[in-house]
N, C-alpha and C positions, 0 to 999 in steps of 0.2 A: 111469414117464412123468410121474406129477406131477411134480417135481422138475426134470427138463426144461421143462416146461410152464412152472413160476412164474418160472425163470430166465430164459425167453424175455419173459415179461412185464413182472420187474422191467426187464430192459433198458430195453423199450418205455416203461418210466415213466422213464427213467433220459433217455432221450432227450427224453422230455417235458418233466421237468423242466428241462433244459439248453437249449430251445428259448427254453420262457416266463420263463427267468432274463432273458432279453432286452426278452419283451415287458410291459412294466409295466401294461397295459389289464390283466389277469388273474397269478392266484395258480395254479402250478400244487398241488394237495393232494398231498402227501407224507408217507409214514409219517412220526408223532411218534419222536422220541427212545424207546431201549428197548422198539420192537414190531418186527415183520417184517410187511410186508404182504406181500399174494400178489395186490394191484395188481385185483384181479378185474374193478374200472370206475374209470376213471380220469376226474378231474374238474378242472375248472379255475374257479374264483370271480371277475365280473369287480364292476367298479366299483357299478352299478345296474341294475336291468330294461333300461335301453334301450340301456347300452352291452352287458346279455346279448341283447336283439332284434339288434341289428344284426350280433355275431359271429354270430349263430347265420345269421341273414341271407346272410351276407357266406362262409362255409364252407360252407353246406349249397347255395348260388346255384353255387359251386365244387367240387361235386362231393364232401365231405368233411360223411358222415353225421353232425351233433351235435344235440342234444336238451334241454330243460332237463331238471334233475334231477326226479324226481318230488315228487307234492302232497302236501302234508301232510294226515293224513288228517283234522286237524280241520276243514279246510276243503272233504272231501267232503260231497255233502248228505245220507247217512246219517248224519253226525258232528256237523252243524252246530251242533246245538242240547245235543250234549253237555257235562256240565262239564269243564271244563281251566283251567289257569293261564296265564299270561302264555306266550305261545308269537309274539314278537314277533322275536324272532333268528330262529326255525326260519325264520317270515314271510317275514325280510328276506334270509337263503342263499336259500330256494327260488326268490327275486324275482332272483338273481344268480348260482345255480350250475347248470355248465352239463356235460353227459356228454358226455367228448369219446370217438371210435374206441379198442377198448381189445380188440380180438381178436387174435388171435396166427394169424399164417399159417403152416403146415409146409409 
């Protein structure tokens, strides 16, 4: 059944991808070159925070469950005060990536 399952998935990203080649607001994420994903959550990267408030606004207002991606845990406040390096990228995707529907219906 796996096998089935990831093939049902990759589709699903396969059609994602080919959606957001259109729309330039957002990057759909696709496996790099020489991996094989198996799609598990699909994710789309847009501009800034507020062009991701308003997709997520403007989809979810639409009936079409999206989420931002989760927090980084240096910025939970069990973590806050740990040390860490420069983690200003993670910052700036979590401010702009967004989980889009990524279930597979049989």
């Amino acid at each position: 059944q796996l096998n089935e399952y990831v093939a049902v998935k990759r589709v699903l990203a396969l059609q994602y991808k080919q959606w957001f080649d259109d729309y330039e607001e957002a990057e759909f994420f696709s496996e790099p070159s020489g991996a094989r994903s198996n799609y598990w959550l699909n994710s789309i990267l847009l501009e800034d925070r507020e062009a991701r408030d308003q997709f997520l606004q403007y989809v979810n207002d639409a009936g079409v469950m999206t989420r931002p991606i989760w927090t980084p845990m240096h910025t939970l406040p069990m973590y806050q005060n740990c040390q860490h390096s420069d983690l200003s990228s993670a910052e700036s995707i979590e401010a702009r990536l967004v989980s889009i529907p990524s279930s597979v219906l049989k």
